[in-house]
C-alpha atoms as an extended CHARMM CRD file, in Angstrom:
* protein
*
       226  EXT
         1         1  UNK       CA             53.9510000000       20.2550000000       53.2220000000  PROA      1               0.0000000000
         2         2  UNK       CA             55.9070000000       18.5140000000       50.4980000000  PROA      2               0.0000000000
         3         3  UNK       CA             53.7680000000       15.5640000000       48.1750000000  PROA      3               0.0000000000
         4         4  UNK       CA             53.1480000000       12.2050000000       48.9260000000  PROA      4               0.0000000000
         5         5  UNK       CA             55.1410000000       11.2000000000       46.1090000000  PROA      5               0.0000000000
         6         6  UNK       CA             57.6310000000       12.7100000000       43.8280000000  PROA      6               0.0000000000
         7         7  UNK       CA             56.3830000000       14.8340000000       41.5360000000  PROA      7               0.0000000000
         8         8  UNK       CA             57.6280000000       14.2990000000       37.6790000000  PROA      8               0.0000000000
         9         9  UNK       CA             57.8280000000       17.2930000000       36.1760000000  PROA      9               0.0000000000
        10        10  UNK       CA             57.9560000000       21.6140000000       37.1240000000  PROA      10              0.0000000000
        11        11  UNK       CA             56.0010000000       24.0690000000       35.4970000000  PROA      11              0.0000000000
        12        12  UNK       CA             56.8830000000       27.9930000000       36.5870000000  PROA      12              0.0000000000
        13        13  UNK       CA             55.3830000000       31.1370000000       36.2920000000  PROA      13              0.0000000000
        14        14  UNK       CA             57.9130000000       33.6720000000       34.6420000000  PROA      14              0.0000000000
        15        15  UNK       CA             57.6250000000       37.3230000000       36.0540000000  PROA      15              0.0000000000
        16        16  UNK       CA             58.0230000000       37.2890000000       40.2900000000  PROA      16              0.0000000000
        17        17  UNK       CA             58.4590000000       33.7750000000       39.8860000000  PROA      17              0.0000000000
        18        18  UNK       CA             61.4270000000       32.7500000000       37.6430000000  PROA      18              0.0000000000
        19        19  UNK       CA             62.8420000000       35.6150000000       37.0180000000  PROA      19              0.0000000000
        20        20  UNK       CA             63.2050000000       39.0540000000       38.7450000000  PROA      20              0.0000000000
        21        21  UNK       CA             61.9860000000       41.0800000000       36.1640000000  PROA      21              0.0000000000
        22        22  UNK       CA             60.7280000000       44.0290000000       38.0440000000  PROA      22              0.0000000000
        23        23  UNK       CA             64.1200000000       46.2060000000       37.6440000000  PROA      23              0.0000000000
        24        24  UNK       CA             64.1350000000       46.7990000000       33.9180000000  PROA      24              0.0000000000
        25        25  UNK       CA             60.0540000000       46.8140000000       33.4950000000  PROA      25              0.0000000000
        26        26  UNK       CA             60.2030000000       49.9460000000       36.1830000000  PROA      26              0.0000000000
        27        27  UNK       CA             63.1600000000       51.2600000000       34.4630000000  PROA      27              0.0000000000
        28        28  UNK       CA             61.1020000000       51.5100000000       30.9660000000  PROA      28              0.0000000000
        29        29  UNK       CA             57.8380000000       52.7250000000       33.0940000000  PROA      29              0.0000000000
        30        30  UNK       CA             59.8670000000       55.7590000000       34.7100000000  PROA      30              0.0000000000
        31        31  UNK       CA             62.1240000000       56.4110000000       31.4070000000  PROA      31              0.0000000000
        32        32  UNK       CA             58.5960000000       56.7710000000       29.0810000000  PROA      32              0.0000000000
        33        33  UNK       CA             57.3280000000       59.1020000000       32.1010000000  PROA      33              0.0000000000
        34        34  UNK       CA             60.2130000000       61.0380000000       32.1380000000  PROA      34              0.0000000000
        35        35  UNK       CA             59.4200000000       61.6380000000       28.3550000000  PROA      35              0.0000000000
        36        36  UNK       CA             55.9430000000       62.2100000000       29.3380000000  PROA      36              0.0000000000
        37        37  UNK       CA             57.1580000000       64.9360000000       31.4190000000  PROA      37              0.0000000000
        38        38  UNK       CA             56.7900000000       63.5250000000       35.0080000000  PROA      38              0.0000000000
        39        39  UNK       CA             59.1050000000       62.5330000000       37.7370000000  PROA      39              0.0000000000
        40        40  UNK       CA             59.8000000000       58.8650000000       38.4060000000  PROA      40              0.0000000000
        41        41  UNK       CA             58.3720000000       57.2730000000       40.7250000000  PROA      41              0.0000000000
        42        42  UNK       CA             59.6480000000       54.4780000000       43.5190000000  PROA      42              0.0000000000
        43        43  UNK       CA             60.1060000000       51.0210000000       42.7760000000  PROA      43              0.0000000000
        44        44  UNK       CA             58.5430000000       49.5690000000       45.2780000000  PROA      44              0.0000000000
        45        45  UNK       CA             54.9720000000       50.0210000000       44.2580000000  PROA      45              0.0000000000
        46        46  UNK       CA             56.0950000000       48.5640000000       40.7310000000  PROA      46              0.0000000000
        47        47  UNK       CA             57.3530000000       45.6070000000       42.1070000000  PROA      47              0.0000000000
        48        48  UNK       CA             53.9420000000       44.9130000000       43.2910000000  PROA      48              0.0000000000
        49        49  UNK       CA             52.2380000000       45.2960000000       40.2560000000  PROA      49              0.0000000000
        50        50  UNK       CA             54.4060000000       43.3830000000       37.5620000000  PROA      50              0.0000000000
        51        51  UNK       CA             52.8470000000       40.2390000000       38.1310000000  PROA      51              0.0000000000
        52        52  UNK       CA             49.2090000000       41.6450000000       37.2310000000  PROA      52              0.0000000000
        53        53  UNK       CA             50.9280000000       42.8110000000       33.6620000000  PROA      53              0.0000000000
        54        54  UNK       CA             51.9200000000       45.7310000000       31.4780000000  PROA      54              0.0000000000
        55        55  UNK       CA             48.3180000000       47.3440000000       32.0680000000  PROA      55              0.0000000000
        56        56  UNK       CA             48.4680000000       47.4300000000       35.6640000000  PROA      56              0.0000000000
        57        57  UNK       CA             51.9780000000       48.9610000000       35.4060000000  PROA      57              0.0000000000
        58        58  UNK       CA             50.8520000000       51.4500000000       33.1360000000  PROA      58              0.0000000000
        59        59  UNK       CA             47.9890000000       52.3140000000       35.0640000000  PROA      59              0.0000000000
        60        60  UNK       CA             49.8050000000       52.9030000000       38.2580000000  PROA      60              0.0000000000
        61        61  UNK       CA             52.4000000000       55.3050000000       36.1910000000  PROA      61              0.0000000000
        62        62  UNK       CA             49.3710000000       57.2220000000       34.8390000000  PROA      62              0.0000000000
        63        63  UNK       CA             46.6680000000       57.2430000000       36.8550000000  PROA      63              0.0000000000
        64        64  UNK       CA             43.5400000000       58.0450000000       35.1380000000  PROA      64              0.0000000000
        65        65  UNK       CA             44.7160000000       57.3770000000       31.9010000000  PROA      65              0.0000000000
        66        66  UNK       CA             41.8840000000       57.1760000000       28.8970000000  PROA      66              0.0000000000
        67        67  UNK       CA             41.9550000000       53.6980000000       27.0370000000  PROA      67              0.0000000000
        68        68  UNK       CA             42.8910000000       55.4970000000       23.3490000000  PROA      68              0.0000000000
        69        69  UNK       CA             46.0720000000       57.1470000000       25.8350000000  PROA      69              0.0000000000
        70        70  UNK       CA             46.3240000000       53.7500000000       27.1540000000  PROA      70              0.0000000000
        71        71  UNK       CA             46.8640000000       52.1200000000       23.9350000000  PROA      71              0.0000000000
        72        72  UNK       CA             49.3670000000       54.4760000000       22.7220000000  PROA      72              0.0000000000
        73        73  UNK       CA             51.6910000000       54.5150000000       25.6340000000  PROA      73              0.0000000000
        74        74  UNK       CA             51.3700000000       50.8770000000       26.2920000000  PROA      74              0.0000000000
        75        75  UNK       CA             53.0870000000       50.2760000000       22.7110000000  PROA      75              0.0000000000
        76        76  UNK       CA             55.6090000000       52.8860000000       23.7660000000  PROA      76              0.0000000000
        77        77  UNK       CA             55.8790000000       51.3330000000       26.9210000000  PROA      77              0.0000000000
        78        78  UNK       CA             56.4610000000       47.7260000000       25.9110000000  PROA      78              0.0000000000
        79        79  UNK       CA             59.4290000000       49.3080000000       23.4490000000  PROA      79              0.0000000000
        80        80  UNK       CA             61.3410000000       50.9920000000       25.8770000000  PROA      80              0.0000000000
        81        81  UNK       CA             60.9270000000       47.3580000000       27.7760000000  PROA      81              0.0000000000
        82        82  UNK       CA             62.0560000000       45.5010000000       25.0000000000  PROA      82              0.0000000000
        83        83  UNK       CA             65.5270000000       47.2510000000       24.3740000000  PROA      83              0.0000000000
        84        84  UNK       CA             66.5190000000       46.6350000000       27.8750000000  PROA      84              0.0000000000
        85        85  UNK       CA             65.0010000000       43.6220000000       28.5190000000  PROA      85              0.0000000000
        86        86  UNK       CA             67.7630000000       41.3680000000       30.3630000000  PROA      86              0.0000000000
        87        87  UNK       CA             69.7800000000       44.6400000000       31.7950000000  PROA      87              0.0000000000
        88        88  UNK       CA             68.9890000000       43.8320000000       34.9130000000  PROA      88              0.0000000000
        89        89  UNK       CA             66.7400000000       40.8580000000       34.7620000000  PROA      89              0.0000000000
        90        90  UNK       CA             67.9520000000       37.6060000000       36.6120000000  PROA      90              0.0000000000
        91        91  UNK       CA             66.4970000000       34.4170000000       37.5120000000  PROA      91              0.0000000000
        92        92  UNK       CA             65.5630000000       35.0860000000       41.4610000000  PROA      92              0.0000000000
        93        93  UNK       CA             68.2340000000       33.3350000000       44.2260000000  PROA      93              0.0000000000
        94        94  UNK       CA             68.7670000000       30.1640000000       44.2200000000  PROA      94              0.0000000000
        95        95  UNK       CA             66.8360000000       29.0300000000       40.8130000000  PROA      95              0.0000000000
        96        96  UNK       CA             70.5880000000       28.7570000000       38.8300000000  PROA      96              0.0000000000
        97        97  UNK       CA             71.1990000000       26.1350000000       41.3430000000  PROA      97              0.0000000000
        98        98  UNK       CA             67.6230000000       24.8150000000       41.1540000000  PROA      98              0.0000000000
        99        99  UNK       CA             67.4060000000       23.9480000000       37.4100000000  PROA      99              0.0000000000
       100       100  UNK       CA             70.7180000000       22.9590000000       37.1560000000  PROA      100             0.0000000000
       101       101  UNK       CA             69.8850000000       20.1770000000       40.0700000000  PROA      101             0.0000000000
       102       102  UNK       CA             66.8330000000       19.1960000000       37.9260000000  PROA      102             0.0000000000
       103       103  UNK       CA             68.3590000000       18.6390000000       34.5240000000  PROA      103             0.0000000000
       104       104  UNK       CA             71.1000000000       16.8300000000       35.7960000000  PROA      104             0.0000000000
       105       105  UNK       CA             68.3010000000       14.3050000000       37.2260000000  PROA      105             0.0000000000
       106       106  UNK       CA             66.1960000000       14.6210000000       34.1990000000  PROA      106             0.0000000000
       107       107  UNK       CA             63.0650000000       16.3620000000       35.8590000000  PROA      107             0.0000000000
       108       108  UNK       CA             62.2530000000       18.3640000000       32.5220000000  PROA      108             0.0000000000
       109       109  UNK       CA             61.0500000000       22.1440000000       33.2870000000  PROA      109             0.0000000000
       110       110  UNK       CA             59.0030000000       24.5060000000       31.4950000000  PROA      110             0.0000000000
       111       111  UNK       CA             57.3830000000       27.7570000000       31.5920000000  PROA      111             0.0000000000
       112       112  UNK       CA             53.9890000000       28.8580000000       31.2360000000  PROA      112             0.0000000000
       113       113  UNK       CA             53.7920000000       32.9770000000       31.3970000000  PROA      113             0.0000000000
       114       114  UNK       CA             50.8060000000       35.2380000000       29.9110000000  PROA      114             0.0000000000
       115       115  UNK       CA             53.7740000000       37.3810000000       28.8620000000  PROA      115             0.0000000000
       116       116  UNK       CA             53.2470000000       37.3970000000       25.0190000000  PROA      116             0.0000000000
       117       117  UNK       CA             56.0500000000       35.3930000000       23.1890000000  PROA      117             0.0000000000
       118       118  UNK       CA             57.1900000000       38.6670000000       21.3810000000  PROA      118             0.0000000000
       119       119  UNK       CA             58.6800000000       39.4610000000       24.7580000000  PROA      119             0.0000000000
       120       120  UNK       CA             59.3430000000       36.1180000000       26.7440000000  PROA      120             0.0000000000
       121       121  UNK       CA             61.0790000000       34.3340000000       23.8210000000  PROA      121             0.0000000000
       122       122  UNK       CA             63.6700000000       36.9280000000       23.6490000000  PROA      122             0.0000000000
       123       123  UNK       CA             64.3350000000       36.9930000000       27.9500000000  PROA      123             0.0000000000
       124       124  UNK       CA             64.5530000000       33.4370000000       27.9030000000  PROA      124             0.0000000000
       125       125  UNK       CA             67.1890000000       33.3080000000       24.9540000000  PROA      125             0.0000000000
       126       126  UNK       CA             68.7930000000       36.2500000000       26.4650000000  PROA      126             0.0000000000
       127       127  UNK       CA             69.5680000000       34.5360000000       29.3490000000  PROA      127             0.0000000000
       128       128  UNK       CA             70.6210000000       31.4950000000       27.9480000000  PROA      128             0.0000000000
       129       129  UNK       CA             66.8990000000       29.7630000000       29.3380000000  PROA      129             0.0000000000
       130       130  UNK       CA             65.0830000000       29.0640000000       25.9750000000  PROA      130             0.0000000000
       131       131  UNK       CA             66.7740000000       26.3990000000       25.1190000000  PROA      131             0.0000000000
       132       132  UNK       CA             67.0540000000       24.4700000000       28.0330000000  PROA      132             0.0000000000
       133       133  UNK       CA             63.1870000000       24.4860000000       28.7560000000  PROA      133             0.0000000000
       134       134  UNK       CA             61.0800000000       21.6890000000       27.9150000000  PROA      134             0.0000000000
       135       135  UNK       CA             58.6140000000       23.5020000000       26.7550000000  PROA      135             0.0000000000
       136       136  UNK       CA             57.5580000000       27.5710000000       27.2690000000  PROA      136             0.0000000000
       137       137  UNK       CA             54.0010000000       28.6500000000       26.8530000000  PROA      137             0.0000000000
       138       138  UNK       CA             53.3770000000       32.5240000000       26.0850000000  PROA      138             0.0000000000
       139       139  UNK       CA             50.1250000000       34.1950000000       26.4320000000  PROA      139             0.0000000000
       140       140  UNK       CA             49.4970000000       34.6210000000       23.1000000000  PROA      140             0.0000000000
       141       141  UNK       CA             50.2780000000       30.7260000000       22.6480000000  PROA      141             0.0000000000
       142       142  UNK       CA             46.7810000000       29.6870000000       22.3980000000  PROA      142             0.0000000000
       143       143  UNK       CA             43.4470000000       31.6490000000       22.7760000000  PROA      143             0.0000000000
       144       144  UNK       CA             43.3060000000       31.8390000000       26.1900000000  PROA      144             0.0000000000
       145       145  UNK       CA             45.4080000000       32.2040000000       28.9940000000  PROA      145             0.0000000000
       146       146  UNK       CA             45.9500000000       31.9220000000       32.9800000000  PROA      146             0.0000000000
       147       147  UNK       CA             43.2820000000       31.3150000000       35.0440000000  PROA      147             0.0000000000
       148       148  UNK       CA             42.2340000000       29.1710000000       32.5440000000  PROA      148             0.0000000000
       149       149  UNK       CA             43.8410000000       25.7450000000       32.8830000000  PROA      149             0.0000000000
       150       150  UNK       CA             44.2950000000       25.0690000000       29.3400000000  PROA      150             0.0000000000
       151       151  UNK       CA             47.9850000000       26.3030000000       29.1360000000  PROA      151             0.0000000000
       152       152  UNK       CA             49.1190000000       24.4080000000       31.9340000000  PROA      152             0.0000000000
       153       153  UNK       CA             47.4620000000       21.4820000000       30.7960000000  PROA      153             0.0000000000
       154       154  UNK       CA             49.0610000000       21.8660000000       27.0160000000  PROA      154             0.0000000000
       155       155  UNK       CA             52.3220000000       22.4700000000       28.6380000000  PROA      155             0.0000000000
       156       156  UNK       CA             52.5370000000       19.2170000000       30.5040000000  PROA      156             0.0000000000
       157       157  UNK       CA             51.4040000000       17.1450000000       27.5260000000  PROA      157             0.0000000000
       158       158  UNK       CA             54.1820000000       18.7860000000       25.6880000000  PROA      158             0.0000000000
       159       159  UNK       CA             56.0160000000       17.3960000000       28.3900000000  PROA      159             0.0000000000
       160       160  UNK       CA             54.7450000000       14.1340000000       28.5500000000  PROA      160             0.0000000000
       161       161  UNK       CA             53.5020000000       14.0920000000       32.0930000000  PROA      161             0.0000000000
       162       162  UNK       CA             50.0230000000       13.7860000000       33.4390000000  PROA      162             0.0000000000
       163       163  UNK       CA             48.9940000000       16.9920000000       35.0960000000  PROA      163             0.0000000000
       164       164  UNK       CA             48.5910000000       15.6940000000       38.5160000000  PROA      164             0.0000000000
       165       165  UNK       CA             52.4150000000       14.7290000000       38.4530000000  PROA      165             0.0000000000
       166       166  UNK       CA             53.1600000000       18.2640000000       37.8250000000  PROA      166             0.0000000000
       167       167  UNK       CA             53.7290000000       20.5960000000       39.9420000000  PROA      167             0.0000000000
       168       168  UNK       CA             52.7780000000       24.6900000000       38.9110000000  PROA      168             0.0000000000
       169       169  UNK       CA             54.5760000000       27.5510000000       40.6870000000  PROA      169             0.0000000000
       170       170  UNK       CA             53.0020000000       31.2300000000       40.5310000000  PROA      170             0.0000000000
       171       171  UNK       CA             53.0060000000       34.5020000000       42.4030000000  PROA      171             0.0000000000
       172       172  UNK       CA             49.4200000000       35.4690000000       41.5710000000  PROA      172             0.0000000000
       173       173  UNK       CA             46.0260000000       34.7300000000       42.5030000000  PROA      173             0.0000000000
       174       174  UNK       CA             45.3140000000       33.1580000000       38.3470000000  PROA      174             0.0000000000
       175       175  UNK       CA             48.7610000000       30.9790000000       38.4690000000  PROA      175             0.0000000000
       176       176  UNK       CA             47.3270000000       28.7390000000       41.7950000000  PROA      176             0.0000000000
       177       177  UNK       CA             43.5370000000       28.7280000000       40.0680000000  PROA      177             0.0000000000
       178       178  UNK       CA             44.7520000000       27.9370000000       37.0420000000  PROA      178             0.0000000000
       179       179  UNK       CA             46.9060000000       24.9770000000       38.6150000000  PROA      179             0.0000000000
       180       180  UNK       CA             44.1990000000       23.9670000000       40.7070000000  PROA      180             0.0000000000
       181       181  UNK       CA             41.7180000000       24.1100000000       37.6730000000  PROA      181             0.0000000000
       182       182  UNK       CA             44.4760000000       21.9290000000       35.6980000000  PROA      182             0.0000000000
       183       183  UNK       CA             44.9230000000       19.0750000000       38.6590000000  PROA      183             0.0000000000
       184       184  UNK       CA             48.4610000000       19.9340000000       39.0290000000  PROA      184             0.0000000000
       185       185  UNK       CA             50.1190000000       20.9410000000       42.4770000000  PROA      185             0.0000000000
       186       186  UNK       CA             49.6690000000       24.7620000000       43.2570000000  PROA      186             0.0000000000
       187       187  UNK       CA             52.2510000000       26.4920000000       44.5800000000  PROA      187             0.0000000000
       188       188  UNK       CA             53.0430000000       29.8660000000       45.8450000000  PROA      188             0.0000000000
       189       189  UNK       CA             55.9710000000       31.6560000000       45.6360000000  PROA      189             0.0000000000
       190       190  UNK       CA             56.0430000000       33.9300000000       48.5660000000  PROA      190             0.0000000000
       191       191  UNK       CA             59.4610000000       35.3730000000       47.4140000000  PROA      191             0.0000000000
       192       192  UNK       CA             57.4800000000       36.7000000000       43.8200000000  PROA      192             0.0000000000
       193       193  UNK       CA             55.5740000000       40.2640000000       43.5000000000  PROA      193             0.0000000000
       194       194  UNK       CA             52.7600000000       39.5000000000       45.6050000000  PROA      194             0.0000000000
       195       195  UNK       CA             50.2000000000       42.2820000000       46.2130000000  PROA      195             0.0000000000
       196       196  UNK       CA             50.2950000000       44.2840000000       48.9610000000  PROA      196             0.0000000000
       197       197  UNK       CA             45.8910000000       44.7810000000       49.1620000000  PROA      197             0.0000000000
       198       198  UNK       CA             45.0910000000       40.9670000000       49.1080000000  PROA      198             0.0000000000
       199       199  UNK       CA             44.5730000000       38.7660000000       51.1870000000  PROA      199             0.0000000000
       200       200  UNK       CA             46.9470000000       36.3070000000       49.6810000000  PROA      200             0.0000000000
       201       201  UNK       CA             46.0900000000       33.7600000000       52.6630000000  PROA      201             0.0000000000
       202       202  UNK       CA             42.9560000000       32.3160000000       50.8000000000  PROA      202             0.0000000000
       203       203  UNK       CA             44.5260000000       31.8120000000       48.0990000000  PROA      203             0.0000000000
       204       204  UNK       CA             43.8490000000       28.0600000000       46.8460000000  PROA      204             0.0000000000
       205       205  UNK       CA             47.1060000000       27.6310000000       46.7670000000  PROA      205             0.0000000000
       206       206  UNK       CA             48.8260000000       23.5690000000       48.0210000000  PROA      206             0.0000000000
       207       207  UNK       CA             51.5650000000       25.1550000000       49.9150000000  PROA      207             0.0000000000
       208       208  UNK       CA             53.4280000000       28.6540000000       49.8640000000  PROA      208             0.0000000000
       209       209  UNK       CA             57.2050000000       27.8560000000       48.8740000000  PROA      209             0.0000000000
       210       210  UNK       CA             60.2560000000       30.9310000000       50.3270000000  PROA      210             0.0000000000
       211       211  UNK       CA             62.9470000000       30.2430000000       48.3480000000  PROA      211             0.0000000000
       212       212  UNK       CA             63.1880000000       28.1980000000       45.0680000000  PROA      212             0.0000000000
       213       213  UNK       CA             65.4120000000       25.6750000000       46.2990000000  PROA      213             0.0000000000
       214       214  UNK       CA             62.4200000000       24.2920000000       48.4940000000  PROA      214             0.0000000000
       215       215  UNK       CA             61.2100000000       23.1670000000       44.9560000000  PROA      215             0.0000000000
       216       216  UNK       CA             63.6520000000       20.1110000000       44.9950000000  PROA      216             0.0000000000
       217       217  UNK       CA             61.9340000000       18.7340000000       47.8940000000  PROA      217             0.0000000000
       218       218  UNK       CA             58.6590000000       18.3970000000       45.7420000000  PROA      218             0.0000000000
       219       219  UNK       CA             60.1580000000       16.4880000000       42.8750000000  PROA      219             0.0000000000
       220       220  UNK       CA             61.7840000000       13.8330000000       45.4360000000  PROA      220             0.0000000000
       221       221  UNK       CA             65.3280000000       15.6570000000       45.3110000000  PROA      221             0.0000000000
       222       222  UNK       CA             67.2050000000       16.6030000000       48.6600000000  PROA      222             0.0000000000
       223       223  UNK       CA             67.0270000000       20.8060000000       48.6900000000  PROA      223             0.0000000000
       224       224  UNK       CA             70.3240000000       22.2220000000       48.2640000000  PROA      224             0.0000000000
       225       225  UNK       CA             72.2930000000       23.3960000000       51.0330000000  PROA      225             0.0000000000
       226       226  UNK       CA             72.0710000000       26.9300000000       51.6620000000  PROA      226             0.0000000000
């Protein structure tokens, strides 16, 4: 399913969605166990928790954990993250391509993450990103976040463009309400961190996307060759 007209502008998700960012946060979760005493454990099962944030990651490295324990480690945590933030973090497969083919037809991008800014300001700079967004929301932006439509709706009136000329592209259950809530088109990025115990087929989403190039096709671009 692609709109019946071009859309105007693209708003993305960050984690499972931009970028691949699952690498170095399971690198800092299994270095701060290590410290902890404990063997690492496989990636896999981090992957599928990134995109429901630093608590869920931490939970699943220490089961059982008490919320004063919590607090602690989550600071320690979120350290070891920060010094290797970009060591391994890319934008997923085909998105170089992707925002490089929107610029150059001045379709302005943005990001809108509940990642606080402490963390996604430095990625994005790190990877040269920052800069070329047209706007980047962090969770800590305003006083609420994802599902709550207000972010998405701030970030395309940053923009300039009305929210249902907007398209929103998540890999979690609050990315799709929160574009739905907003009036935007919801998509889902089936390539992202999706969890493994829903049923991600009721999701409310517009359509599910593979591969970022098939974003071009909503904006009224051809999609890149393969």
């Amino acid at each position: 399913m692609v709109a019946p007209s071009p859309l105007s502008a693209v708003l993305l998700d960050l984690d499972g969605t931009l970028l691949d960012t699952a690498p170095d946060l399971a690198a800092a979760l299994n270095v701060l166990r290590e410290q902890e005493g404990l063997a690492p454990i496989p990636f896999a099962p981090i992957r599928e928790q990134v995109s429901n944030g630093g608590v869920a990651v931490l939970r699943l490295g220490f089961p059982g954990i008490g919320e004063a324990r919590l607090d602690t480690l989550m600071q320690r945590f979120l350290d070891l993250y920060r010094d290797r933030i970009a060591v391994q973090t890319r934008p997923f497969p085909g998105f170089a391509e992707v925002l490089a083919e929107l610029e150059a037809h001045g379709i302005p991008w943005g990001v809108v993450t509940n990642k606080p800014a402490w963390l996604t300001e430095p990625l994005l700079r790190s990877l040269g990103l920052f800069e070329r967004a047209a706007c980047v929301l962090s969770g800590d932006s305003l006083a609420v976040r994802k599902p709550d439509p207000l972010p998405l709706l701030t970030a395309a009136a940053r923009i300039g463009v009305e929210p249902p000329d907007c398209l929103y592209l998540g890999d979690a259950l609050r990315d799709v309400q929160a574009a739905r809530a907003a009036g935007m088109v919801a998509l889902g990025a089936r390539f992202g961190y999706l969890p493994g115990d829903e049923d991600v087929a009721a999701w409310p989403v517009t359509a599910w996307i593979d591969e970022p190039r098939e974003l071009l096709d909503w904006v009224g671009l051809r999609a890149l060759a393969r």
